[in-house]
C-alpha positions as CSV (number, residue, x, y, z in Angstrom):
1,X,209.0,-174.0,-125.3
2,X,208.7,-171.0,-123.5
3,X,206.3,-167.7,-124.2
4,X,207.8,-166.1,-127.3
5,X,205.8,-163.0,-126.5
6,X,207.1,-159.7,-125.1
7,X,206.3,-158.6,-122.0
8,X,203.7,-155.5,-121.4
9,X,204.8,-152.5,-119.7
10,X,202.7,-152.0,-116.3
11,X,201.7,-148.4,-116.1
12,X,202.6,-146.4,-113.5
13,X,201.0,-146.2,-110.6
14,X,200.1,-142.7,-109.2
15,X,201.2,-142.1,-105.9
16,X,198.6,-140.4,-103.8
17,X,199.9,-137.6,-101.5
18,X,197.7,-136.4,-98.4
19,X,198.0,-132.9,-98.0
20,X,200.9,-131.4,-95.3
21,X,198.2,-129.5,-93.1
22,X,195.2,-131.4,-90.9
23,X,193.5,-129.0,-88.8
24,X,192.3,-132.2,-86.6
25,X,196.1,-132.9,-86.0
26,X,196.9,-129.1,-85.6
27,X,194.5,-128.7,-82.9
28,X,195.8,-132.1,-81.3
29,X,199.3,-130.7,-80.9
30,X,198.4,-127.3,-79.4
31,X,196.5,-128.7,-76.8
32,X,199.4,-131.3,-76.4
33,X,201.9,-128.3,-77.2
34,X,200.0,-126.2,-74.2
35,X,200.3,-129.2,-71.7
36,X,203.9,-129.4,-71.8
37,X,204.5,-125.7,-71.9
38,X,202.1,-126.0,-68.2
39,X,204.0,-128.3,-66.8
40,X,207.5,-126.9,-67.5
41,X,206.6,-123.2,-67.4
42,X,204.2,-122.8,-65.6
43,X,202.2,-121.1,-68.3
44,X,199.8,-122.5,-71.6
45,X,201.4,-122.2,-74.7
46,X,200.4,-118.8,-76.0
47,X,201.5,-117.2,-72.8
48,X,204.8,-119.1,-73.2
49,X,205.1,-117.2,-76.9
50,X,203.7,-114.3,-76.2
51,X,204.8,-113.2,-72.9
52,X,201.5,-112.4,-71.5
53,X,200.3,-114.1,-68.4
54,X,196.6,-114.4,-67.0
55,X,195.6,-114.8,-63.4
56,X,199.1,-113.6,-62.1
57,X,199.7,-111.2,-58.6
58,X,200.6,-108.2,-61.3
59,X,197.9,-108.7,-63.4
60,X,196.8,-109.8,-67.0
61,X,199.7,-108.4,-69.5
62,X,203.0,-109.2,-69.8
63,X,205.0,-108.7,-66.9
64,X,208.6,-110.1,-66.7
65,X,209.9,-111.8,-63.7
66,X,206.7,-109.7,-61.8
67,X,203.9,-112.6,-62.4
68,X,205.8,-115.2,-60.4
69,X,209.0,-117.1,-59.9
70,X,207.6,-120.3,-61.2
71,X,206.2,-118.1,-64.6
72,X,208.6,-118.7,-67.1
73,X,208.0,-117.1,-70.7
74,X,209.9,-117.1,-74.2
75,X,210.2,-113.6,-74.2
76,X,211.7,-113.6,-70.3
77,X,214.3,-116.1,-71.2
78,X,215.5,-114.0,-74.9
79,X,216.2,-111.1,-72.0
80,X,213.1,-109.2,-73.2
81,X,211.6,-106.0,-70.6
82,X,208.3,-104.9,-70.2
83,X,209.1,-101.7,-72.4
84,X,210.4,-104.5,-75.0
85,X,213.9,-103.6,-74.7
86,X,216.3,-106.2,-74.6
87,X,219.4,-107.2,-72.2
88,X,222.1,-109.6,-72.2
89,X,222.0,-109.5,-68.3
90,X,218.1,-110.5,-68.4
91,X,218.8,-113.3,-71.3
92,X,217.7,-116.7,-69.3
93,X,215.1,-115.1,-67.1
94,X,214.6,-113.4,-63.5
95,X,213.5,-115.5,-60.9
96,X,212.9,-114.9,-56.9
97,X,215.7,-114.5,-54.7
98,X,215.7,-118.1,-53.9
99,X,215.2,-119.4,-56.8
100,X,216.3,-120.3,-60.7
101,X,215.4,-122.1,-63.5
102,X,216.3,-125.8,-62.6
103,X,214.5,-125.0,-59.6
104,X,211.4,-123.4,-61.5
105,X,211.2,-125.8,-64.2
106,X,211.4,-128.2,-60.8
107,X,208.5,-126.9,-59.3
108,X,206.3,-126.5,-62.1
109,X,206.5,-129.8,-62.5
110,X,205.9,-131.3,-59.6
111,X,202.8,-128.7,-59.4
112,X,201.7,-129.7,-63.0
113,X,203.2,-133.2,-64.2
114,X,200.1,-135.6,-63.5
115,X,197.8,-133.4,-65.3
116,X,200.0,-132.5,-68.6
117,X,200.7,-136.4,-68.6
118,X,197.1,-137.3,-68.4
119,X,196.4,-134.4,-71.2
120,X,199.2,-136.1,-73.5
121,X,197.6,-139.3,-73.0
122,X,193.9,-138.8,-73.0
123,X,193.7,-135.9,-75.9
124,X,194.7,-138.5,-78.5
125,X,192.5,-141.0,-77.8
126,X,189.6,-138.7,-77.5
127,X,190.3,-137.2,-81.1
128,X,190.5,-140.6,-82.3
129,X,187.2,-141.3,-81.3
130,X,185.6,-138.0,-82.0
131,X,187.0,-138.8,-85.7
132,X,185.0,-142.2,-86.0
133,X,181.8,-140.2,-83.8
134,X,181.6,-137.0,-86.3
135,X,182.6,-139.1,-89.5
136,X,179.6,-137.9,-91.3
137,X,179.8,-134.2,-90.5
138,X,183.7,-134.0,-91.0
139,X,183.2,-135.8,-94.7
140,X,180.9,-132.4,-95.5
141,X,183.5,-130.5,-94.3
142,X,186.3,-132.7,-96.5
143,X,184.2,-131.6,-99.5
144,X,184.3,-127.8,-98.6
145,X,188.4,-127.6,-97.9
146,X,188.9,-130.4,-100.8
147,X,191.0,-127.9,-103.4
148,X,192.2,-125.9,-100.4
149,X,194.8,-128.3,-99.4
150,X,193.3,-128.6,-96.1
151,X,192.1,-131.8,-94.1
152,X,190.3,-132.3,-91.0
């Protein structure tokens, strides 16, 4: 005869959610980010946003299609000017005389693609052992950003 008994309801289990934002894993994909922008543009990743290019012939600033054929920024491609002013004949960039994107983008990354790749490759590893290394300081830090909805 079988169990006459009714069975018990399980309770629910609560789901745990981990929050959306991990400044370890933000700071991961900018450097990442700022590797590939390199080797593409010819630029880091804030100069790529912003415009403005260190280290160029015209200077630090930003300086459309003067800081270099093989300087490609966000701002250049929309068709933005130095005064800010923008042009559909300027949307996609300026380049040199001899020169346009493909062949930009080209040389960038022949100038740029070992080191970006070796960036993409080594930068995770090295934050997953800095993780397991600084354990004990980052679990202090945990504590500090724990109603925040921060991680580390």
């Amino acid at each position: 005869m079988g169990n006459l008994m009714a069975r018990r309801k399980s309770s629910k289990r609560r789901r745990r959610t981990t929050t959306k934002l991990s400044l370890t894993g933000l700071a991961e994909t900018l450097i990442i980010g700022s590797a590939a922008t390199q080797m593409f543009f010819g630029v880091n990743l804030a100069s790529f946003l912003t415009g403005v290019t260190h280290g160029s012939n015209a200077g630090t600033g930003f300086y459309p299609s003067q800081d270099g054929a093989n300087r490609i920024t966000l701002p250049e491609l929309l068709g933005i000017n130095a005064a800010g002013q923008w042009s559909a004949s300027r949307v996609g960039g300026t380049y040199g005389a001899n020169s346009s994107f493909n062949t930009a983008v080209m040389d960038n990354i022949r100038a740029n693609a070992m080191p970006a790749l070796t960036t993409a490759v080594l930068v995770p590893i090295g934050f997953r052992f800095g993780k397991k290394i600084f354990r004990k300081p980052l679990s202090g830090v945990r504590k500090a950003l724990k109603g925040t909805g921060v991680t580390v």
